[in-house]
C-alpha positions as CSV (number, residue, x, y, z in Angstrom):
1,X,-19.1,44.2,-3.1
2,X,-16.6,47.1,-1.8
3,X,-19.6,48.7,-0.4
4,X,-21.4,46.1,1.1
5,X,-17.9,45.2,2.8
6,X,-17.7,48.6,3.8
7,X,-21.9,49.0,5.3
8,X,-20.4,45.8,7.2
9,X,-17.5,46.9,8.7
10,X,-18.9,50.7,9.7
11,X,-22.1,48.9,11.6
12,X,-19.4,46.5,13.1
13,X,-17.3,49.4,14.9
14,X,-20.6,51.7,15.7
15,X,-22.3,48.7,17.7
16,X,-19.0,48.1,19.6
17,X,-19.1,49.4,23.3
18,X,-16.0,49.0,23.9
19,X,-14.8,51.7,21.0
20,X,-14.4,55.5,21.6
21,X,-17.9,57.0,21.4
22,X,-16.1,59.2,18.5
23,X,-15.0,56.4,16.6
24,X,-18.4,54.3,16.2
25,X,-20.6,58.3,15.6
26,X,-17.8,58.9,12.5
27,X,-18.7,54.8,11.4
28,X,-22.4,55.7,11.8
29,X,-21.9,58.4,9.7
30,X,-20.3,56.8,7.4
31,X,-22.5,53.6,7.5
32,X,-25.1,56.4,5.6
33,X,-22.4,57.0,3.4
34,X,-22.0,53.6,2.3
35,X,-25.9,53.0,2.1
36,X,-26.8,56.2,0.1
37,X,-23.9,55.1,-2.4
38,X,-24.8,51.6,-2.4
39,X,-28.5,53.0,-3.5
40,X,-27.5,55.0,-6.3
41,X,-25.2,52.3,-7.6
42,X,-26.8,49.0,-7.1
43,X,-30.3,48.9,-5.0
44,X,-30.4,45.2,-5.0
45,X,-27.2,45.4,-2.5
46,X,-29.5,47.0,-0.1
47,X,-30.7,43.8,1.9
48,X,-27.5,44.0,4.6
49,X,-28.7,47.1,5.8
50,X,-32.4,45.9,6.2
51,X,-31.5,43.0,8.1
52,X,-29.2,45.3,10.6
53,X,-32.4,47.3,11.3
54,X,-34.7,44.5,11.6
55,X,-32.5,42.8,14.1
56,X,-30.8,46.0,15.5
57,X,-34.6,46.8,16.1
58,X,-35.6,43.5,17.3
59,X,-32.7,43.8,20.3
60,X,-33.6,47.4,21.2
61,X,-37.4,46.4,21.8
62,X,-36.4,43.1,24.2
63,X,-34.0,45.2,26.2
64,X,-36.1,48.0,26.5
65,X,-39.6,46.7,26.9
66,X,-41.0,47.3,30.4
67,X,-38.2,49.4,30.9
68,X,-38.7,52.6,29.3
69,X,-35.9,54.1,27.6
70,X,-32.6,53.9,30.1
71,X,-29.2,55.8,29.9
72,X,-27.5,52.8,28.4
73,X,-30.2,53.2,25.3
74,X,-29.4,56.5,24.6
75,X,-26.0,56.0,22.6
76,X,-28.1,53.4,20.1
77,X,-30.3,56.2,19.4
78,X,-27.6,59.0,19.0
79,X,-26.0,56.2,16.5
80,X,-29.2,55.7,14.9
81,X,-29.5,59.9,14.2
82,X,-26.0,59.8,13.3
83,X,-27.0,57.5,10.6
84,X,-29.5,59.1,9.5
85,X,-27.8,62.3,9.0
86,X,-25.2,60.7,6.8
87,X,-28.2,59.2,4.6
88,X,-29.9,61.8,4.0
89,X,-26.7,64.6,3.6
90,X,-25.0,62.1,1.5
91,X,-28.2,61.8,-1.0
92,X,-29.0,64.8,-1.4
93,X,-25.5,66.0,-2.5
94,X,-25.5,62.6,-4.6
95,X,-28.6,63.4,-5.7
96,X,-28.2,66.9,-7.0
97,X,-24.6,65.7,-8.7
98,X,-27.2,63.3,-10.9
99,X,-29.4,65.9,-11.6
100,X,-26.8,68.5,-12.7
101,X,-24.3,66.1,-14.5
102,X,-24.1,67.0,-18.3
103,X,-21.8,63.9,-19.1
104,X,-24.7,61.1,-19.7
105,X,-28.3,62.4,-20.6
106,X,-31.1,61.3,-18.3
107,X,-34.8,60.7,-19.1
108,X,-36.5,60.2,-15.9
109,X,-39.4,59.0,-16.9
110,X,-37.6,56.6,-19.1
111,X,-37.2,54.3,-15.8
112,X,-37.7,51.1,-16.3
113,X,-40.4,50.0,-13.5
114,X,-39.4,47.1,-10.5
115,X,-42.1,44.8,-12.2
116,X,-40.5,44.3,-15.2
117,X,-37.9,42.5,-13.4
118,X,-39.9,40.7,-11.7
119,X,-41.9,39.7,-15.1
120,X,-38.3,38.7,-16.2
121,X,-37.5,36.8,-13.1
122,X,-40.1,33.9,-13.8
123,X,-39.4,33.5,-17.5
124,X,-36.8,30.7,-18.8
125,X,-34.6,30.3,-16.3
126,X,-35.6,33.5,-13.8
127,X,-32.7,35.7,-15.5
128,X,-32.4,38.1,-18.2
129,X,-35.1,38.2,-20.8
130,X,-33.7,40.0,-24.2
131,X,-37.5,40.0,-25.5
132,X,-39.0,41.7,-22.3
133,X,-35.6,44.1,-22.3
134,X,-36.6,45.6,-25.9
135,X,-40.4,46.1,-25.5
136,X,-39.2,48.3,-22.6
137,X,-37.8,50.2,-25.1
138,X,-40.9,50.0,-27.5
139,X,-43.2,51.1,-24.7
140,X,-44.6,55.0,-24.8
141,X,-44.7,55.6,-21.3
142,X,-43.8,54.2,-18.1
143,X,-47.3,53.1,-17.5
144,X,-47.1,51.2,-20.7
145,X,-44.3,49.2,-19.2
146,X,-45.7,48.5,-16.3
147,X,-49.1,47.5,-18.5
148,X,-46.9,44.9,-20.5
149,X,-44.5,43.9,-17.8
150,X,-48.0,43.1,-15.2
151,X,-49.8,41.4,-18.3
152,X,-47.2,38.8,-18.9
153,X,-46.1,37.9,-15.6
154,X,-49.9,37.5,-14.7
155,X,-49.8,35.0,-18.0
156,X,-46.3,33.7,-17.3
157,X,-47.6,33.0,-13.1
158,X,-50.6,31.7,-14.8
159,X,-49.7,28.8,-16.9
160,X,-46.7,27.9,-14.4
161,X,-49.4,27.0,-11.6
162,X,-49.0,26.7,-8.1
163,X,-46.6,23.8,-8.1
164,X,-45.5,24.5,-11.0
165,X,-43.9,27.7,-9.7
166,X,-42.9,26.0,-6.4
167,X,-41.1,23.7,-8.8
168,X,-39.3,26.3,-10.8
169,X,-38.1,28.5,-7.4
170,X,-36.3,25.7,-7.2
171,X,-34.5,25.5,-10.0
172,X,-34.1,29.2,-10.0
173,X,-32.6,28.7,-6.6
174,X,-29.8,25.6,-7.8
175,X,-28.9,28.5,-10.7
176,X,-28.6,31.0,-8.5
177,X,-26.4,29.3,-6.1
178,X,-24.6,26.6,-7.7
179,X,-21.9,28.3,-10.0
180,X,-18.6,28.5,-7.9
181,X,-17.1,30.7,-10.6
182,X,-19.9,33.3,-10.6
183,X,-20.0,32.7,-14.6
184,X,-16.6,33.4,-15.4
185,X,-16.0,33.9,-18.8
186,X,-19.8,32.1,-19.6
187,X,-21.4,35.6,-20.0
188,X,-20.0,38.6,-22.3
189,X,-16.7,38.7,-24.6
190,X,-15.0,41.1,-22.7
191,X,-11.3,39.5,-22.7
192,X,-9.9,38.0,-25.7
193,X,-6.3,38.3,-25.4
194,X,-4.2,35.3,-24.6
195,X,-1.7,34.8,-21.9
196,X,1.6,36.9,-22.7
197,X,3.1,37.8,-18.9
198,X,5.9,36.3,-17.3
199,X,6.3,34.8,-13.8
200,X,3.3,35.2,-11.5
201,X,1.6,37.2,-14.0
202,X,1.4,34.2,-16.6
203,X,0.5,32.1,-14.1
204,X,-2.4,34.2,-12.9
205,X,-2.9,34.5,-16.4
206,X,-2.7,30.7,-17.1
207,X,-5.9,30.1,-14.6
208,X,-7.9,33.1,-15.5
209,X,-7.6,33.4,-19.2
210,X,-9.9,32.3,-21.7
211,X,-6.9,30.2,-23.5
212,X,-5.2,30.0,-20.4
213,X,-3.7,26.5,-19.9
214,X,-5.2,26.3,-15.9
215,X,-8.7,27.8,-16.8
216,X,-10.4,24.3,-16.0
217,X,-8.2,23.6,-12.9
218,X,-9.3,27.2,-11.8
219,X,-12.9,26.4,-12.2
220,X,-12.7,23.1,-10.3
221,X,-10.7,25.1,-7.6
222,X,-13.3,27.7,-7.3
223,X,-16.0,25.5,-7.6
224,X,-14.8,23.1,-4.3
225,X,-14.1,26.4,-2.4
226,X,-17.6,27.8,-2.8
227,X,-19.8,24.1,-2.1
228,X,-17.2,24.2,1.5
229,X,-18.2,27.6,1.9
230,X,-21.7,27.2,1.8
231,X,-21.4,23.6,3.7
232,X,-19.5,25.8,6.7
233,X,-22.5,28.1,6.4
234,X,-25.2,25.6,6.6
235,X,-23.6,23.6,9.3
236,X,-22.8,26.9,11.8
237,X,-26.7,26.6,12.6
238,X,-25.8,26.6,16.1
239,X,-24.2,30.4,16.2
240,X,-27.2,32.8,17.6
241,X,-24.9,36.2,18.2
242,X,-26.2,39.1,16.5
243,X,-23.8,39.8,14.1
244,X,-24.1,35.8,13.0
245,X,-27.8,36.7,13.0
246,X,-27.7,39.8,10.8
247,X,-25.5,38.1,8.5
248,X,-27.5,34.7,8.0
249,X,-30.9,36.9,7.7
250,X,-28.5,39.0,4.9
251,X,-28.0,35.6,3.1
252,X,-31.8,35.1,3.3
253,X,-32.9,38.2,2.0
254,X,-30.2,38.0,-0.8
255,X,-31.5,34.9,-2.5
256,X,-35.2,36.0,-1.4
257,X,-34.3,39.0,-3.7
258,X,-32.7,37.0,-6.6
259,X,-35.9,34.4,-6.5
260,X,-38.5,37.0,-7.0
261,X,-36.7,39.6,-9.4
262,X,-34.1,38.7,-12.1
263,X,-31.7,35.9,-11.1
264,X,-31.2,32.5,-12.5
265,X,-27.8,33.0,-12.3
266,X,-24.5,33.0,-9.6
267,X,-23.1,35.9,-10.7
268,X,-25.8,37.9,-8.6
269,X,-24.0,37.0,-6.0
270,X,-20.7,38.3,-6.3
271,X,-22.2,41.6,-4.4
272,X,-23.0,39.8,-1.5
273,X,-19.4,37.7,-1.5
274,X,-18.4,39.8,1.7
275,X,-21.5,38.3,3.4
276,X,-20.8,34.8,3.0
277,X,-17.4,35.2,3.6
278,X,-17.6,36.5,6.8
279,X,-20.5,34.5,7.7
280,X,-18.4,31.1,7.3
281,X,-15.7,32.8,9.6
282,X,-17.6,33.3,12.3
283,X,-19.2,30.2,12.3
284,X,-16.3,27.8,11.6
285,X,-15.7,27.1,15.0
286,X,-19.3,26.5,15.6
287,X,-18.9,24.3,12.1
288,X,-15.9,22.4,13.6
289,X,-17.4,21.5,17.0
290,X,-20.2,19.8,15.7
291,X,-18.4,18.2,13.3
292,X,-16.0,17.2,16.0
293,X,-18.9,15.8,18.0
294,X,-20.6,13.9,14.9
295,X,-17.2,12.0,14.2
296,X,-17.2,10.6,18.1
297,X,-20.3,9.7,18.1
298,X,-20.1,7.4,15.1
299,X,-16.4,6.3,16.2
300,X,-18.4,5.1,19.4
301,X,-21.7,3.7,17.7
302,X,-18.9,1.5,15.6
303,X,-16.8,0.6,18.1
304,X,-20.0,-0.7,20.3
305,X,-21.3,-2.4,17.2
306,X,-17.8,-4.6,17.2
């Protein structure tokens, strides 16, 4: 989520005009940064970055068709090189650092293929599969996992049928969406002490705790923040900009991502948090006016009705 937030936040100042030409060619630079590391670290975080090039794109060829390529369109492109520079620099010294590391042991062709989590993504309930995770262990060869992983979602795709997959992309989307708490303390046994702090601390404590005496208000809490979140999102339909744009296509792509490959679960979503959050900011005010303009309308349908 810290480098989503941060691939955000670098695009943000290198598409402003009115910043110092210095300032948004150091955020494009880092902007590569922040995509090369988001790469290495967690590839399905990717989709921000996509949707800024498909609408950046998008933008450059309206303003520029029929008018060749102008002054003004020249700092886009030296932005765009920047970018690229800090991509590629930043991988390949990344890159080699992964190669050369003797702390963990790596075995390249030990990769585990993108199908397989796709094969995974239409069994039970779309998410993780322990059976499918162990053959990848048992398999000789990277072809061999592919082989399995193709065979069975063929089968799996198969006896799910047409509707019967359009059915189950929608239950896969209600899991992926619907847990406010991004399965907090559902998944893993990773904290087992109780609450022992004092003041705030035990408080924070009391809510987030597995024996902590606030756990369920917390979940309640969390669970009424994130259906109002989405509710802003859903009703801002009316904000066009571009930034609202890249954003809303972001949101898109992330659950397009979590319907086709491993999902089935909220927690997927806790990379793309910064997203949504700044999504609902910008299109609160958009949210409120036509909320604003719902409530008069039905104040004057009932007040011509009496």
């Amino acid at each position: 989520m810290p480098l989503v937030s941060g691939l955000i936040l670098t695009y943000v100042i290198a598409q402003k005009s009115n910043f110092r030409l210095v300032w948004r060619l150091l955020s494009a630079l880092g902007n590569g940064c922040f995509l090369t590391a988001i790469y290495f670290i967690k590839p399905s975080a990717i989709v921000p970055i996509i949707a800024i090039v498909s609408v950046e794109f998008l933008y450059l060829f309206r303003n520029s068709v029929g008018n060749g390529i102008k002054s003004q369109n020249l700092k886009p492109i030296m932005i765009a090189l920047l970018l690229c520079v800090g991509v590629i620099t930043s991988y390949v010294y990344v890159n080699h650092e992964v190669k050369t590391q003797q702390f963990i042991k790596i075995t390249p062709n030990r990769t585990i293929p993108a199908i397989h989590f796709i094969n995974m993504g239409v069994s039970g309930d779309g998410g993780y599969n322990e059976k499918d995770a162990l053959e990848m262990g048992k398999q000789p060869s990277q072809k061999a996992m592919v082989d399995y992983s193709k065979k069975h979602l063929i089968a799996r795709l198969k006896k799910r049928g047409l509707f019967g997959y359009l059915k189950f992309l929608v239950h896969k989307q209600n899991k992926n969406s619907a847990d406010g708490t991004f399965a907090w303390l559902i998944e893993g046994h990773f904290m087992s002490v109780k609450p022992a702090g004092k003041g705030l601390t035990r408080l924070f404590e009391d809510f987030v705790y597995p024996e902590g005496k606030y756990l369920s208000d917390f979940r309640y809490i969390a669970q009424v923040v994130w259906i109002v979140l989405l509710l802003i999102i859903a009703l801002g339909w009316r904000s066009k900009n571009k930034l609202t744009q890249i954003l809303r296509l972001s949101i898109v792509g992330l659950f397009m991502y979590l319907l086709i490959f491993e999902g089935g679960r909220s927690r997927y979503l806790i990379q793309g948090l910064s997203v949504f959050w700044l999504m609902a900011s910008l299109v609160l005010p958009d949210t409120m006016t036509m909320l604003r303009s719902k409530l008069k309308w039905l104040q004057k349908e009932g007040l011509t009705q009496k």
